[in-house]
C-alpha positions, 0 to 999 in steps of 0.5 A, spaced: 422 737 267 421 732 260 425 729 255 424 732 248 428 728 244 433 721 245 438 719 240 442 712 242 447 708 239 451 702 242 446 701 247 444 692 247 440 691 240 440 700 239 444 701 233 442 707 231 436 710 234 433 717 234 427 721 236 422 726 240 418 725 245 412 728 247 411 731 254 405 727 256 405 719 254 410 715 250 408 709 249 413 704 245 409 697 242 413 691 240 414 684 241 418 682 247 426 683 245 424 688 240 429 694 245 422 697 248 426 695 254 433 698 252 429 706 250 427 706 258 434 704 259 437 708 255 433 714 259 435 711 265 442 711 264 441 719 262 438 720 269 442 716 273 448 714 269 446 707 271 442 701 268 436 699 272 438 692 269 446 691 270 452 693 274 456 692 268 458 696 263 460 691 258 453 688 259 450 695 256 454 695 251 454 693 243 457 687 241 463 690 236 462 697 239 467 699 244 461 704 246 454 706 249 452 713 247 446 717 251 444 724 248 438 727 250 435 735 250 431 736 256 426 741 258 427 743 265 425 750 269 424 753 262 431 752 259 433 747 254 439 742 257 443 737 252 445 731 256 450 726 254 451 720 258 457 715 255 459 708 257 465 704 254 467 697 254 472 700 260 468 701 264 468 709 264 463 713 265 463 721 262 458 724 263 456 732 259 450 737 261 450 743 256 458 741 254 461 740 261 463 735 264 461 732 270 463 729 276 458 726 279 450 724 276 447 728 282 445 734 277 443 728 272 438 726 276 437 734 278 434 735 271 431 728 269 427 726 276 424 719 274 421 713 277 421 706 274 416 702 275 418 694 272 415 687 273 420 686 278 418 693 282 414 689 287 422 687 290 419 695 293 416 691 299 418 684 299 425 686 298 432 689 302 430 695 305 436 699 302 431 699 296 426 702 302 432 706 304 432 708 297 426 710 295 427 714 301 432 718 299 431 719 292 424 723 295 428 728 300 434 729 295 429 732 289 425 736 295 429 738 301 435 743 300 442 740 303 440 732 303 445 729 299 450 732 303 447 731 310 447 724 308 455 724 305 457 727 311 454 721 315 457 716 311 464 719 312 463 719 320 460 712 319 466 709 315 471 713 320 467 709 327 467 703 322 474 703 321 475 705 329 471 699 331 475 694 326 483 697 329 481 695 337 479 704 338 478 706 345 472 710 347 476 716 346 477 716 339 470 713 337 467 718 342 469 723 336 466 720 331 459 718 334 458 725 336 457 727 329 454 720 327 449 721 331 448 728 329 447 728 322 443 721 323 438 724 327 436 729 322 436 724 316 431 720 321 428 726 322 428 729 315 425 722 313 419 721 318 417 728 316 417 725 309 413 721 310 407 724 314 408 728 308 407 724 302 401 719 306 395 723 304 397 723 297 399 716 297 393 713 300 389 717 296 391 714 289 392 706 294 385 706 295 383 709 288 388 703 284 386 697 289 379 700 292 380 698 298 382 702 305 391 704 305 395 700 309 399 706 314 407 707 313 411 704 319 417 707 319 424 704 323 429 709 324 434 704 325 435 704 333 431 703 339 426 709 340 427 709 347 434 712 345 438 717 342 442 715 337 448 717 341 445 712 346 445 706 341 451 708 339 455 708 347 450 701 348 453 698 342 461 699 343 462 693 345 458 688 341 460 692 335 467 693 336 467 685 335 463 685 329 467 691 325 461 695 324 455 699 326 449 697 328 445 703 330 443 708 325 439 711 319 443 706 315 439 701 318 433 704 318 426 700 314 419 702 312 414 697 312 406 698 309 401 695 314 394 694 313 388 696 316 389 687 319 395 688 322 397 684 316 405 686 312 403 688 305 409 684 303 406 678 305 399 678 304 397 682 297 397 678 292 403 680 286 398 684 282 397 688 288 404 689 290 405 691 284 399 696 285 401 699 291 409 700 289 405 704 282 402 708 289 408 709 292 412 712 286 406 716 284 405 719 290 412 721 290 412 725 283 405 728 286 409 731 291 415 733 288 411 737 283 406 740 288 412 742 293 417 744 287 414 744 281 417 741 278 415 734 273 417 727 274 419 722 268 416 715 269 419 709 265 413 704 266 415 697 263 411 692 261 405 696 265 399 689 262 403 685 266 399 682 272 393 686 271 387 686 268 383 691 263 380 695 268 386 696 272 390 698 268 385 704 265 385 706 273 392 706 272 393 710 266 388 715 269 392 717 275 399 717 271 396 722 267 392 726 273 400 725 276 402 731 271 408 726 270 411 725 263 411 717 262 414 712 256 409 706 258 413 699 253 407 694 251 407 688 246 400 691 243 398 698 244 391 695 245 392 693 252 394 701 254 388 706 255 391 713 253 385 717 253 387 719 259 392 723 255 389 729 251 396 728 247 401 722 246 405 719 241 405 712 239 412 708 237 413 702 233 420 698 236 422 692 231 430 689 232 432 695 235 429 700 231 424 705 233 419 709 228 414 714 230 407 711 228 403 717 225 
């Protein structure tokens, strides 16, 4: 997969912005507030129709403009896609591949598979584990056949038990929903532990190239006592939930931390430099995987990559993106801080004000 061409309009300070890619690196240099930022967003809003920056659609959108418009032609499998993502200052949402209208974002991300790495992405490890969650999940969406609609089939048998907890239900009624709740959750926690053994090899591998040092393992909490099913948990539970309204037990809750060789939390002891490393790990062990498993390419957005780290960090990192295949748009406000010699091809981008001008 890989992005061949962009055009923006009405996106913050993007007017009017068009313009090819290279399947390899992308690197857009410009003084901060320029719209380097915006281009990544841009891309993001393509495959995932939404921002990385705000919830709001007004936000996104030009003062003046009732829009925010996203086209772009993609290479995915050997076919060409024209994707085009849309959203007004109603708070609508269209989404269009190839001329049909889409209902749901999921084929976006299908065709775009990305990663996005930001000054804010350490939040990997030191924030909410829904981000965990997340990550996650976006790895066994693109790699297990069926996954997204295993997950919406607990959530439905989640929101029914919730919402049988809150009406004062007898264990008959909440017995019908907590056998297919612990059915689907067990083989999400499954399909989850098995995702991780999987990626751990490839993730430590790239940790202790980028940090030189010896990776932490990857402690996964499924989301309920180990020494019980989930049926179990569930049973346990009734009556401590019922008085909460909501379920406690299940892959919804579940959590993954980095522990370190001492024992140590990662999140807690790696200094913001090396969390950002590590996060840069994790991402880049999972479009390894995808590639290696599917075949399929990933597209990395990498915002602001001199940030908190020094010169040869940053040369190490850039070596083990281009060794990952992936297609990347790196942002900068000088190109000098990006080593792209690890790239036998790149294209270079000025942005100043919102416009983008290939540097020839």
């Amino acid at each position: 997969m890989a992005l061949k061409h962009l055009e923006v309009s009405g996106l913050r300070n993007l007017t009017s912005v068009v313009f090819d890619s290279s399947p390899a690196l992308n690197l857009l240099v410009g003084a901060n507030g320029s719209g380097k930022t915006t281009v990544l967003e841009a891309i993001h809003l393509l495959g995932m129709a939404r921002s990385f920056r705000t919830p709001h659609a007004r936000k996104l959108i030009q003062q003046g403009k009732t829009a925010a418009t996203i086209f772009g032609r993609i290479e995915a499998a050997g076919v060409e896609h024209a994707v085009g993502v849309q959203k007004t200052t109603a708070d609508i949402t269209q989404l269009r591949v190839d001329g049909q209208r889409l209902e749901s974002a999921s084929r976006l991300a299908e065709i775009l598979p990305l990663q996005l790495i930001t000054p804010e992405s350490h939040s990997l490890l030191t924030g909410e584990p829904r981000e965990r969650r997340a990550y996650l999940d976006w790895g066994l969406f693109h790699v297990e056949h069926g996954f997204l609609e295993l997950w919406k089939r607990y959530r439905r048998f989640l929101e029914q038990r919730n919402a049988a907890l809150r009406n004062g239900a007898g264990a008959a009624e909440l017995e019908q929903w907590e056998r297919g709740l612990s059915e689907s959750g067990e083989t999400v926690a499954k399909l989850r532990s098995s995702y991780i053994q999987q990626i751990t090899p490839v993730f430590g591998s790239i940790y202790a190239r980028l940090l030189a040092d010896e990776p932490p393992r990857l402690a996964a909490r499924r989301g309920w006592p180990k020494e019980l099913s989930l049926l179990e948990a569930l049973e346990k539970n009734r009556n401590s939930e019922g008085a909460l309204g909501y379920t406690l037990s299940g892959p919804h809750r579940a959590d993954f931390r980095l522990v370190l060789p001492s024992l140590l939390d990662a999140a807690e002891t790696l200094s913001r430099g090396q969390q950002k490393l590590a996060v840069c790990a994790l991402r880049i062990a999972q479009m390894q995987h995808l590639q290696e498993v599917t075949g399929r390419r990933c597209t990395l957005l990498l915002d602001d990559l001199p940030a908190e780290l020094d010169v040869d960090k940053r040369r190490v990192l850039m070596e083990v993106v281009a060794a990952s295949g992936a297609q990347c748009f790196v942002t900068a406000t000088d190109g000098d801080l990006v080593d792209t010699s690890p790239w036998e091809e790149a294209s270079v981008f000025h942005v100043e004000h919102g416009v983008v001008v290939e540097v020839v």
